[in-house]
matplotlib code that plots the C-alpha trace (Angstrom):
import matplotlib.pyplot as plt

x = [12.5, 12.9, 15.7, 16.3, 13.6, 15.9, 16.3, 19.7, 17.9, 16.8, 13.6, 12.3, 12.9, 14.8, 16.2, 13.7, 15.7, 13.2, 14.5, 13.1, 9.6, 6.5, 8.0, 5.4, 4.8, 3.8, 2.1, 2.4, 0.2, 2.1, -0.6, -2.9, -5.7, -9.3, -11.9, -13.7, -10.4, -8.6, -7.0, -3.1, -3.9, -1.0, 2.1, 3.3, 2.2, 0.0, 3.1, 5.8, 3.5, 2.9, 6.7, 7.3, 4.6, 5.9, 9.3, 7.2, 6.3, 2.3, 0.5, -2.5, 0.6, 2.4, -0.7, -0.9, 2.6, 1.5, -1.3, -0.7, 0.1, 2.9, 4.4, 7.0, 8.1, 9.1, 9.9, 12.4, 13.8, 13.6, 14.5, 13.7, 15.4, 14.2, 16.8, 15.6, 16.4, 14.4, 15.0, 18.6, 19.9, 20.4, 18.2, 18.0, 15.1, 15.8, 12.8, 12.1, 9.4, 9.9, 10.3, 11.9, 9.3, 8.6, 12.4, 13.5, 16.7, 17.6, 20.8, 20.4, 23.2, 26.8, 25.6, 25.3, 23.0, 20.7, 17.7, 14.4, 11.1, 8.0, 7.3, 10.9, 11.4, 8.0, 8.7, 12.6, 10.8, 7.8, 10.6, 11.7, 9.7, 6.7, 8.5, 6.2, 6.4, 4.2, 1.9, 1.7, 1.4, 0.1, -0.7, 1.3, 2.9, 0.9, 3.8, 1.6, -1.3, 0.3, 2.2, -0.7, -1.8, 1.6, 1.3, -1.7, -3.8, -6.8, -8.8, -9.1, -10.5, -14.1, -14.9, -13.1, -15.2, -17.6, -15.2, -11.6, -10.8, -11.1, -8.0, -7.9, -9.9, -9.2, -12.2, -10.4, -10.4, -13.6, -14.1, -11.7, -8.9, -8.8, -9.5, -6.6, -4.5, -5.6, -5.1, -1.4, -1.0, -2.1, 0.0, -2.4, -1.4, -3.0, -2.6, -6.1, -7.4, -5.7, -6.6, -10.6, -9.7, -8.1, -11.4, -14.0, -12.3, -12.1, -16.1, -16.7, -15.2, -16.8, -20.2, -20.0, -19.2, -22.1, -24.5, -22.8, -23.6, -27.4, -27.8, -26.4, -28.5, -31.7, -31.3, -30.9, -33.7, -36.5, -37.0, -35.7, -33.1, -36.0, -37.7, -35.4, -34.5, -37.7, -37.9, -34.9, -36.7, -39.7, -37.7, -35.9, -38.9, -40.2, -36.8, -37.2, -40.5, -39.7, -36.9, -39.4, -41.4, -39.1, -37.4, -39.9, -39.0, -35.2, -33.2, -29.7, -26.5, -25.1, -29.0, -28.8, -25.2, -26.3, -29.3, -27.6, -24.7, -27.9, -29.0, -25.6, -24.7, -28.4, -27.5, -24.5, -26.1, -29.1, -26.0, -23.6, -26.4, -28.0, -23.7, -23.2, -26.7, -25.7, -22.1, -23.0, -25.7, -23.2, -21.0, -23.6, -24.6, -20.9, -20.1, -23.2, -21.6, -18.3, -19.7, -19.6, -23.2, -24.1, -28.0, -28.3, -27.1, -25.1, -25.2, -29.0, -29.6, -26.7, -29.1, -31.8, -30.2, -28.8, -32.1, -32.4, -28.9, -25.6, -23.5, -25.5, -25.7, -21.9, -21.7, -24.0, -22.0, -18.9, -20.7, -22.1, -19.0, -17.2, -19.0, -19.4, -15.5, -15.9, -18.0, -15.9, -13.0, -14.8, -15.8, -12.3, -11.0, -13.3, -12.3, -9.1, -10.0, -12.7, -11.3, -9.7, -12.7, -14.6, -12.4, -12.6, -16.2, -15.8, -13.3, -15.9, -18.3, -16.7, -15.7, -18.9, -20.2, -17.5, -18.4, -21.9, -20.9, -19.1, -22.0, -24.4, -23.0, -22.3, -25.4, -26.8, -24.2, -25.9, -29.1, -28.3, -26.6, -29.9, -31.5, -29.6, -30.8, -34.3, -36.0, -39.0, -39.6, -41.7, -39.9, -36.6, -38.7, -39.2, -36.0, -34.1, -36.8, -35.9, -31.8, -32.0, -34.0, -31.6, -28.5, -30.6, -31.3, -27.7, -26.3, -28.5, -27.7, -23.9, -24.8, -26.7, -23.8, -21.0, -23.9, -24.1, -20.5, -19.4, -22.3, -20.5, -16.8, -18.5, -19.8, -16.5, -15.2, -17.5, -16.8, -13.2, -14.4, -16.3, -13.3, -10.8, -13.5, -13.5, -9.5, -9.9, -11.9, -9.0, -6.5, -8.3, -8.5, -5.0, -4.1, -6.1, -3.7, -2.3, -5.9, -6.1, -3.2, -4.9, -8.2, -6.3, -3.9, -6.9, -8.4, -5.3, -5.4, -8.8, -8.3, -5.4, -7.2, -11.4, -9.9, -12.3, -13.5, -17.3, -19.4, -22.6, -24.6, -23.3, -21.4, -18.1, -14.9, -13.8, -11.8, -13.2, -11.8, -13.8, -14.9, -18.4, -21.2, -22.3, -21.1, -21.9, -19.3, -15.5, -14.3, -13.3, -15.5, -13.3, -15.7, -14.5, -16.1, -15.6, -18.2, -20.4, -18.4, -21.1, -19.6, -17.0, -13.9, -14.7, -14.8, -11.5, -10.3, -12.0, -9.8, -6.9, -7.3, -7.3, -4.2, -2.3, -3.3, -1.8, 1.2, 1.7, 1.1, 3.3, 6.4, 6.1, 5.4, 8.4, 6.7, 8.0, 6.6, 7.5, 8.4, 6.8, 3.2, 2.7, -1.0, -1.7, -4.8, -6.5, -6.9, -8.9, -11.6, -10.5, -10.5, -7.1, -6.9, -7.6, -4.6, -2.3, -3.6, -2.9, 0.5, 1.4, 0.4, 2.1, 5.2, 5.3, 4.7, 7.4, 9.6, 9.8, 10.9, 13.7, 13.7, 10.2, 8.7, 5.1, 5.1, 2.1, 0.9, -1.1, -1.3, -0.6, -3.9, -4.5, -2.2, -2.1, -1.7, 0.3, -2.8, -4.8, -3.0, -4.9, -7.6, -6.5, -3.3, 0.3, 2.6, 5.2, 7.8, 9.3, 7.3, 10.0, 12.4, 9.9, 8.7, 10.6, 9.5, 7.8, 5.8, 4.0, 2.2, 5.2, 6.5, 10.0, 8.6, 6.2, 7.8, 8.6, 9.6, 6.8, 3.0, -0.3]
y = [-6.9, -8.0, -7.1, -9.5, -12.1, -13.8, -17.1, -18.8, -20.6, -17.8, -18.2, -14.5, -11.4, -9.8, -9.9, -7.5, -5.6, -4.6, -0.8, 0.7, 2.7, 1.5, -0.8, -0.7, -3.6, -2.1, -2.7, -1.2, -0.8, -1.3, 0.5, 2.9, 1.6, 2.0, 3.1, -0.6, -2.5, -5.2, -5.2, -6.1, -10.1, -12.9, -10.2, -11.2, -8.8, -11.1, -13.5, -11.3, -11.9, -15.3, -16.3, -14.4, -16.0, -19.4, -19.1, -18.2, -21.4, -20.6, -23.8, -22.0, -21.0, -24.4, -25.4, -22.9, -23.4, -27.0, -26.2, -27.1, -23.9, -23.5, -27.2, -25.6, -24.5, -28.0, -29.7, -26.8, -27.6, -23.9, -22.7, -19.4, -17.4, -14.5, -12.7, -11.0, -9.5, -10.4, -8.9, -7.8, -11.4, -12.2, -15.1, -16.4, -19.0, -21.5, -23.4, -25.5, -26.5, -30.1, -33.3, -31.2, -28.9, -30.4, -29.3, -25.7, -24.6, -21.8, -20.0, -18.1, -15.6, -16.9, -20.5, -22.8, -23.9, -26.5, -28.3, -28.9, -30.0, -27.6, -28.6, -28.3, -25.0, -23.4, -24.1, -22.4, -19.4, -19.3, -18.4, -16.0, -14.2, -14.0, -14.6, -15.3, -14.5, -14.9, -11.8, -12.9, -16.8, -18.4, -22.4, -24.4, -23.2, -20.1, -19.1, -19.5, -18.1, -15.2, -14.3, -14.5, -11.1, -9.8, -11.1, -11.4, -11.3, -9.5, -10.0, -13.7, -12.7, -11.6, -12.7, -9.6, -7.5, -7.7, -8.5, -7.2, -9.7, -12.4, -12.5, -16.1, -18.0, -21.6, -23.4, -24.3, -20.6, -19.9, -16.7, -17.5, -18.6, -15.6, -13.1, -14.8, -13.9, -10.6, -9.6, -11.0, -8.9, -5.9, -6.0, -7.0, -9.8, -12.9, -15.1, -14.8, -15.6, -18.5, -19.9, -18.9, -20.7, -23.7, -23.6, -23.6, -26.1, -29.2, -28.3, -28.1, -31.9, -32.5, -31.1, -33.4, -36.6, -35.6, -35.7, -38.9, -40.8, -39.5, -40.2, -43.1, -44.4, -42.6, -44.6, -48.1, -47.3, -45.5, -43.1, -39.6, -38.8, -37.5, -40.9, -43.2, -41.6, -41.6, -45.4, -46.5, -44.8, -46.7, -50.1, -49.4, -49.6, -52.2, -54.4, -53.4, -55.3, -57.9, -58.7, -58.6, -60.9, -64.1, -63.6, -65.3, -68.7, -68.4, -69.2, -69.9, -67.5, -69.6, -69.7, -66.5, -65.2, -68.3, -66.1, -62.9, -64.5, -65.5, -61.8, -60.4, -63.2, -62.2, -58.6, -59.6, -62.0, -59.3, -56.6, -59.5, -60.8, -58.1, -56.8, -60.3, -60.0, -56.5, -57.7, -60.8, -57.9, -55.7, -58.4, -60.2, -56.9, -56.4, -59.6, -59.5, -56.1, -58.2, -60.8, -60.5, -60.3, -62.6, -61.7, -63.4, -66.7, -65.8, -69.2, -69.2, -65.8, -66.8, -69.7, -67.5, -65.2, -68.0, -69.2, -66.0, -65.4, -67.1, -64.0, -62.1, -64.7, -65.3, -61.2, -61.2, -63.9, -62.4, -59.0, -60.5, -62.5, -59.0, -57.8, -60.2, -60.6, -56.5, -57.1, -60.0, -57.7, -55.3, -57.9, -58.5, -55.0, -54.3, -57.8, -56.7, -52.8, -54.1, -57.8, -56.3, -54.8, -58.0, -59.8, -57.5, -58.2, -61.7, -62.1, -59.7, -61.6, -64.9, -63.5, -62.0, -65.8, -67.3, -65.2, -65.9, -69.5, -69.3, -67.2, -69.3, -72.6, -70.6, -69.7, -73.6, -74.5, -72.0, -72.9, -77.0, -76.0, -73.9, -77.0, -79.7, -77.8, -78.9, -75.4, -75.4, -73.9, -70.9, -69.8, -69.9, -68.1, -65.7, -65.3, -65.4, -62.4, -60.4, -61.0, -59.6, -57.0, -56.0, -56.3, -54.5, -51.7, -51.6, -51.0, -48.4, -46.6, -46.8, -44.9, -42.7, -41.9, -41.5, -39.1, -37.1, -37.6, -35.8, -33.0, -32.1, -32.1, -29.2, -27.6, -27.2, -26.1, -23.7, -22.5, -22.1, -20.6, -17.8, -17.0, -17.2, -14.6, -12.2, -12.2, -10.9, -8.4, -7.4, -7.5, -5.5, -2.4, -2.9, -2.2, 0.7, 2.7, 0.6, -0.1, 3.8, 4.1, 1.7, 3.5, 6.8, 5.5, 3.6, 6.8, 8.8, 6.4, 6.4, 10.9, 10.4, 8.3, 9.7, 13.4, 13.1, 10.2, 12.6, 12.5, 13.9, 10.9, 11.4, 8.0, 8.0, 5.6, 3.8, 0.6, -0.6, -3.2, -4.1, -6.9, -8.4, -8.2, -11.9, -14.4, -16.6, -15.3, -14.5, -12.4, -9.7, -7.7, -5.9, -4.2, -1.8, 0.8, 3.2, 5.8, 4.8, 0.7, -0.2, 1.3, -1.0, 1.2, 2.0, -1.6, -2.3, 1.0, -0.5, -3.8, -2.0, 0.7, -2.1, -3.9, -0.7, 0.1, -3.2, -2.7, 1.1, 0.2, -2.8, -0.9, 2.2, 0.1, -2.0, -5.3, -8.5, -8.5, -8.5, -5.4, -5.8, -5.4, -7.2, -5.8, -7.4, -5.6, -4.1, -1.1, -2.3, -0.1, 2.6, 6.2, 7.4, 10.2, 8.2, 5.8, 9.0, 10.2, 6.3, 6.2, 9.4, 8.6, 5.3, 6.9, 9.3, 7.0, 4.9, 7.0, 7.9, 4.1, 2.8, -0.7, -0.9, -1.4, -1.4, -3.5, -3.0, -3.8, -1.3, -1.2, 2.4, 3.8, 3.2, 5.7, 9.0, 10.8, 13.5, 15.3, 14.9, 15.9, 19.3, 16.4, 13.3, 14.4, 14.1, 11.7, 13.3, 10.4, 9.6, 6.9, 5.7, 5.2, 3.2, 1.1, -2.5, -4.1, -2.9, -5.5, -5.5, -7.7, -8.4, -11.8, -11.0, -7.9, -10.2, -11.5, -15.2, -13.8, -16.5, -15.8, -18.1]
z = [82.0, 78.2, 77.2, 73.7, 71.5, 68.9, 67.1, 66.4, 63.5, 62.0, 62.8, 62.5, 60.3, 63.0, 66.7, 68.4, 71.3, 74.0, 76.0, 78.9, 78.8, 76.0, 73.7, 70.5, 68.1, 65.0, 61.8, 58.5, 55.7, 52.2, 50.3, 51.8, 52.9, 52.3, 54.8, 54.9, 53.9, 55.8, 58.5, 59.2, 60.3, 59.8, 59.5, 63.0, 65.6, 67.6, 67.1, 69.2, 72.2, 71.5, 71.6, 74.6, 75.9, 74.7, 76.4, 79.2, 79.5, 78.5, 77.6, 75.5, 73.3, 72.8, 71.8, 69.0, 67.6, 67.2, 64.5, 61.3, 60.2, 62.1, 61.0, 59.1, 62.8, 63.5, 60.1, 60.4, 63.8, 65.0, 68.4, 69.7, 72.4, 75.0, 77.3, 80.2, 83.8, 86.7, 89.8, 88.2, 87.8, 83.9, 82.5, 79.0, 78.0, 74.8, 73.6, 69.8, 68.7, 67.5, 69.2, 72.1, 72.3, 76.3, 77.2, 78.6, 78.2, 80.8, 82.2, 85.2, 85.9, 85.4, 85.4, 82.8, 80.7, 81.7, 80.0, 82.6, 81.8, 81.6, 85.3, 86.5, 84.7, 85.9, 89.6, 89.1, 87.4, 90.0, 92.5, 90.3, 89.5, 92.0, 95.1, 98.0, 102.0, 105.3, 104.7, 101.2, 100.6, 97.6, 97.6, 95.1, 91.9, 90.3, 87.7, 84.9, 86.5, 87.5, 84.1, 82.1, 83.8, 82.7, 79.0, 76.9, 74.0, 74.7, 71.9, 72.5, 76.2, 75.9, 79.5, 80.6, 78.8, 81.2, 84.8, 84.1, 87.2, 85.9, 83.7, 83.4, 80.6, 81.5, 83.0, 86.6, 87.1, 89.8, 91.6, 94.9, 92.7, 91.0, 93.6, 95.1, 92.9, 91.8, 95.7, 95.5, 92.5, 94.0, 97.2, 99.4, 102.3, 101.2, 104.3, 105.5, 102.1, 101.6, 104.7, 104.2, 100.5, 102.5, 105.1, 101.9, 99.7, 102.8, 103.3, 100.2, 100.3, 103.3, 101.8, 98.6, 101.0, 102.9, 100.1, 98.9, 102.0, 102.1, 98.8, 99.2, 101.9, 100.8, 97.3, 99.4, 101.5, 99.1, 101.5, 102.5, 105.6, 107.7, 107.6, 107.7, 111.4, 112.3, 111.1, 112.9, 115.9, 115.6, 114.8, 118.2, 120.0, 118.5, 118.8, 122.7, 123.1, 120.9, 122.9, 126.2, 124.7, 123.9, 127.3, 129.0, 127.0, 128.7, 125.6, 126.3, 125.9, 122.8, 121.2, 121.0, 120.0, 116.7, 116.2, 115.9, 113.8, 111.6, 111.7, 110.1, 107.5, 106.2, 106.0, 104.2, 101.9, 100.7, 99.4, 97.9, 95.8, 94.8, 93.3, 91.8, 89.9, 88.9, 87.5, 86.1, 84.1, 82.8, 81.7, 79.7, 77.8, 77.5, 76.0, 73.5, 72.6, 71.4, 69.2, 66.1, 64.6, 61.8, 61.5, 57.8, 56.2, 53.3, 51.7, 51.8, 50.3, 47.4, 46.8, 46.1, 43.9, 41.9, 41.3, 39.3, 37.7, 39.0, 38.3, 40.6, 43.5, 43.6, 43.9, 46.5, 48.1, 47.9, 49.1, 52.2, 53.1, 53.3, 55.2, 57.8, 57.9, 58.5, 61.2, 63.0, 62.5, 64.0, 67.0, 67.0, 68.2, 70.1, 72.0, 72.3, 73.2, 75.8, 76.5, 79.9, 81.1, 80.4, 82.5, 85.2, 85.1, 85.5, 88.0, 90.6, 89.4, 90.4, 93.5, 94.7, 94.1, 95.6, 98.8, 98.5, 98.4, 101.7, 103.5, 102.6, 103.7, 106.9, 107.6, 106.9, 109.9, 111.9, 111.4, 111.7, 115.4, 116.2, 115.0, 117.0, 120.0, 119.7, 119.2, 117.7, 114.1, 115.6, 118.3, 116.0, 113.0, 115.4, 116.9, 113.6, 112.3, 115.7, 115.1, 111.3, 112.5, 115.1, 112.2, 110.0, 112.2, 113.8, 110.5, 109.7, 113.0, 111.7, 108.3, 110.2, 112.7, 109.7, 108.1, 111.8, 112.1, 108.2, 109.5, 112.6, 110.7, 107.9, 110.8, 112.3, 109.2, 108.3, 111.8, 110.6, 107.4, 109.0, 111.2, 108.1, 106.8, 109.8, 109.8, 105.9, 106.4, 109.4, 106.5, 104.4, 107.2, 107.7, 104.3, 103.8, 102.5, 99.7, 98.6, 98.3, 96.0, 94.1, 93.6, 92.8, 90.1, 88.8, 88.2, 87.4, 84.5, 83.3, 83.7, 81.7, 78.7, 79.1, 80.0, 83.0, 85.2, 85.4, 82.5, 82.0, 83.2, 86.4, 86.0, 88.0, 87.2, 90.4, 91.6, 94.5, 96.7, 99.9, 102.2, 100.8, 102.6, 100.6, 103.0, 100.2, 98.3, 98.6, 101.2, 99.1, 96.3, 93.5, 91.4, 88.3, 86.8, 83.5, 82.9, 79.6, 79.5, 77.4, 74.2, 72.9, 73.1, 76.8, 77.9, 76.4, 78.0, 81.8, 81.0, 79.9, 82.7, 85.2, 84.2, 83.9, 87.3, 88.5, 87.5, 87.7, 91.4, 91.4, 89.9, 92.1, 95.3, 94.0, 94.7, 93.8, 90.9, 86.8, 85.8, 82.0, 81.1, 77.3, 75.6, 72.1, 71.1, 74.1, 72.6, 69.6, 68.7, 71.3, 69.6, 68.6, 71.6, 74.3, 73.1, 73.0, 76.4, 77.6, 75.9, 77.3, 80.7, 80.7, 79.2, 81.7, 84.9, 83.7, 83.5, 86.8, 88.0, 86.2, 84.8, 83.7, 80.5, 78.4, 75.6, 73.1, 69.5, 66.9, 63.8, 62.1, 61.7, 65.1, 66.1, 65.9, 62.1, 61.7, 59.9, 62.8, 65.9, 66.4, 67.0, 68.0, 69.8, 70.1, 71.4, 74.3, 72.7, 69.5, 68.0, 66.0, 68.9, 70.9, 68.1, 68.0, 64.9, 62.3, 60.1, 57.2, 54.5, 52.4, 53.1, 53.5, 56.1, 58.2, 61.5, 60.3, 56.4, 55.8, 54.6, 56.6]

ax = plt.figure().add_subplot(projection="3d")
ax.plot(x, y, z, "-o")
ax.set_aspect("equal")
plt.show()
C-alpha cells in the first residue's frame, strides 16, 4: 500500500499522504466553467500517477520526465520520494531526475539505504512484490509488466478499448505473454502455461531455422524442396550406373580416392568464388561511396567566366572550391564513419582469395598425380565429372538430412506443445472455482456501475475464462463483455470493470499480489451515476479487507453535484476525506507550483 509521495527538494505543492479505501486525485475549476470550456490539462493530476509510476521503476515514464518540458526537473536537481508497505514490510523509493536519474535509492525495513541500478532494483522489487511459487511460475523478471496493471493512465491506452487484456502497450507484448500474465494475476496456476509458452517459443525457433535452411537451399538450387529431392533421387541413380560403367576399365584404389579429392576441392572452389566475387562487389560500391566527388574542373569554368568579367569568375572560383572542400569533408567522415567496415570487406576479401589460391593449386597437384599415371584425357574427364557429381550430390543429401533432421526436432516439440496444451486445459478444471469468483465479482461490478448486467437488447455482461477450442491460439480464451460497449462510456466502464475485478479478487483471495489499484482517467466520459455506483461499490468492497486502497483521478464536474443527487447519486463516503490533493489552474495550486 501507499502510504506517503513527497519530495525533500520541494519538488511538489504538497506531500500527498495516501489512507486506506479510494484515494481520489482531484481537480478544481477556479472559475465555473462553461458547458464547451476546457478541461483541467497540465494542473498535475495525470502527474501523481506518473511519479508513482516513476519510483516504480516504469520506463514509459522516465521517458516522459526527460521531455523538455520537464528540464526544469533536472536543471533543479529534484528527487522525489514514495513510502509504501508491501506485504507489511516498510519500503521507501528515492529517485532524481538528473545525471542520476539510472540510480534507485531504496530502504527496505530497518535496513539501510542503498542505491541500485534500474535492473538491480527491479529484480529486489519483483520479489517483492509478485512473489512467485510452483503452481504459479513466471519466466524471468515481470516487475514492470506486472505493475503496469496495478498503475496506469488509461487514456493513453486505446488498445484496451477494444480487449481489456491486453493491458500492455509496448510492441514485445503478443497474445501468450499477456495471457500469461493476466492468468498469474487472477490466481490461476500458471505452470502449464509456461511450459506450453516454453514448448511454442523453441518451435517457433525451430520453425524459423527450418525455413532458413529451405530457403536457403531452394535459393542455391533454383528450385523448390519437392524437386530438389526428387533430383537428388534421380542423380543417385544415375551416379549408380555411372559407377558400373568405368568399373570395367579397373582403375586403381589411389586413382580413384585423387578423383574424388578432385570432386570436393571443386565443390569448394564454385561457393568460395562465387563469396569473393560478391565481396570484392560490395567493397568496390562502398569505396566509390567514400570518394570525394569532383564532377567539374573549377579552374576551367573560372576561365570561362573571366572571359566575361573577372569579378565574377574569381566568385565562381571561390564558390566551387567551397564546395568541393564540403564535399571532401564530407568524403572524409564518411571515411572515418565507414573506414572499419571497408576494411572488413577487404580483409574477407583477401582471405576468400587467399583460400582460393590454396584450392586451386591443390587441385593442379591432383590432377598432375592423375596425370603422371598415364590415364587418358577421356577416361579421366569422365571420372573427374562422375567424382563432382558424387560431391555435389553428397552435399546435397547433408542439407537435405539437417532440413529432415530440424522437421523431426518441431515435430517433437509440437508434440510437447500439444501436451503442454492438454495439461492447461487440466488446470483450468481444477480451478473451477476461483474462475467462478471471478465471473461473479466481474458482474457484481458491472451491477454495481450499469444498475443491471440485462438490458433490453438482451446483451448480458460476462467474464469468461475458458480453454480455446483454436489450437492455433493460446490455451486459454478470456473474453469480456459489457452490454451496449460500443458507446464510449461503456467501453471505459468494460476496461475499468475488468481491472477492478482483478484486484477485488486479488485482495479478498489475499493473493500475493499489490494491494493498490492507480486509474488516471478511466472513467472519462462515463456518466456521473455510474461513477458513484463504481465508487460506492469499490468503497464498500474495500472496506471489508483491510490494507487495501483505490487510487483515482476526476476532475470536479465529473463527480457528483450536490444539485443533482436526486439524479446522479450520492456518495456513501465523505468526498473530502478521501480526496488527497486537490489541484487547480493557479500556478502556485498545480502539483509542481509550476505552469507547462
Amino acid at each position: 500500500m501507499f502510504k506517503r509521495l513527497y519530495s525533500d527538494s520541494g519538488l511538489l505543492r504538497q506531500s500527498i499522504e495516501f489512507g486506506d479505501g479510494i484515494n481520489i486525485i482531484l481537480g478544481r475549476y477556479d472559475k465555473p466553467r462553461r458547458q464547451d470550456g476546457p478541461s483541467l490539462n497540465g494542473i498535475g493530476k495525470s502527474s501523481v500517477v506518473r511519479l508513482l509510476d516513476y519510483l516504480l521503476l516504469s520506463h514509459e515514464a522516465q521517458k516522459l520526465f526527460a521531455k523538455p518540458k520537464y528540464s526544469f526537473l533536472k536543471e533543479d536537481s529534484h528527487t522525489v520520494s514514495l513510502d509504501l508497505t508491501v506485504t507489511g514490510k516498510p519500503v521507501t523509493i528515492t529517485r532524481s531526475f538528473g545525471r542520476d536519474k539510472d540510480t534507485v535509492h531504496l530502504k527496505i525495513g530497518s535496513a539501510m539505504t542503498y542505491a541500485y541500478t534500474v535492473n538491480e532494483a527491479e529484480n529486489i522489487l519483483n520479489g517483492l512484490f509478485f512473489p512467485t511459487s510452483e503452481i504459479r511460475p513466471l519466466h524471468g523478471d515481470r516487475f514492470r509488466s506486472l505493475m503496469t496493471f496495478f498503475v496506469k493512465d488509461d487514456l493513453d491506452q486505446s488498445v484496451r478499448k477494444l480487449d481489456p487484456v491486453m493491458y500492455l502497450s509496448h510492441g514485445g507484448a503478443n497474445k501468450r505473454e499477456m495471457i500469461l500474465l493476466n492468468a498469474f494475476l487472477m490466481g490461476l496456476p500458471t505452470s502449464g502455461l509456461v511450459a506450453w509458452e516454453h514448448k511454442i517459443s523453441l518451435a517457433d525457433q525451430k520453425r524459423a531455422e527450418l525455413k532458413m535452411l529451405t530457403d536457403r537451399l531452394e535459393q542455391v538450387e533454383g528450385r523448390r524442396l519437392s524437386q530438389i529431392r526428387a533430383d537428388v533421387q534421380s542423380r543417385e541413380a544415375r551416379l549408380v550406373q555411372q559407377q558400373e560403367a568405368l568399373a570395367q576399365y579397373d582403375l586403381s584404389e589411389d586413382l580413384r580416392d585423387l578423383s574424388d579429392a578432385i570432386g570436393e576441392l571443386d565443390l569448394r572452389i564454385a561457393p568460395l568464388r562465387k563469396e569473393m566475387e560478391q565481396l570484392e562487389r560490395q567493397r568496390e560500391r562502398l569505396d566509390t561511396f567514400l570518394r570525394a566527388k569532383q564532377e567539374v574542373d573549377p579552374q576551367e569554368i573560372a576561365m570561362h567566366y573571366a572571359q566575361v568579367s573577372q569579378s565574377l569568375g574569381s566568385a565562381v572560383m571561390r564558390t566551387l572550391s567551397e564546395v568541393i572542400h564540403f564535399r571532401e569533408s564530407l568524403a572524409t567522415e564518411r571515411r572515418r564513419f565507414y573506414g572499419k567496415q571497408l576494411t572488413e570487406l577487404s580483409d574477407r576479401r583477401d582471405l576468400a582469395s587467399a583460400s582460393l589460391k590454396t584450392l586451386y593449386k591443390n587441385r593442379a597437384l591432383l590432377y598432375q598425380a592423375i596425370d603422371a599415371r598415364g590415364v587418358t584425357e577421356p577416361l579421366r574427364d569422365a571420372y573427374m565429372r562422375m567424382a563432382t557429381e558424387r560431391a555435389t550430390v553428397a552435399n546435397q543429401l547433408e542439407k537435405l538430412k539437417d532440413i529432415r533432421d530440424t522437421e523431426v526436432v518441431l515435430d517433437e516439440l509440437n508434440a510437447q506443445a500439444e501436451a503442454a496444451r492438454a495439461a492447461v486445459s487440466k488446470s483450468l478444471d481444477d480451478a473451477e472455482d476461483t474462475i467462478q469468483r471471478l465471473r461473479d465479482v466481474f458482474v457484481e461490478v458491472v451491477g454495481a456501475a450499469l444498475e443491471a448486467t440485462h438490458v433490453a437488447d438482451g446483451s448480458t455482461a460476462y467474464l469468461d475464462i475458458a480453454r480455446s477450442r483454436n489450437k492455433a491460439s493460446v490455451p486459454i480464451a478470456i473474453e469480456v463483455v459489457v452490454p451496449q460497449a460500443d458507446a464510449l462510456g461503456n467501453q471505459r466502464l468494460k476496461v475499468a470493470a475488468y481491472d477492478l475485478t482483478i484486484f477485488i479478487h486479488a485482495v479478498e483471495a489475499e493473493l500475493p499480489l499489490p494491494r493498490f489499484m492507480v486509474h488516471d482517467g478511466v472513467f472519462h466520459g462515463t456518466s456521473r451515476r455510474t461513477v458513484v455506483r463504481a465508487l460506492n461499490f469499490m468503497n464498500k468492497r474495500l472496506m471489508r479487507a483491510a490494507s487495501s486502497q483505490y487510487i483515482v483521478s476526476f476532475n470536479e464536474d465529473e463527480l457528483p453535484q450536490a444539485a443533482d443527487q436526486d439524479r446522479d447519486g450520492k456518495l456513501d463516503f465523505d468526498l473530502a476525506k478521501a480526496t488527497v490533493i486537490t489541484l487547480s489552474e493557479r500556478p502556485e495550486d498545480r502539483l509542481f507550483k509550476h505552469e507547462f
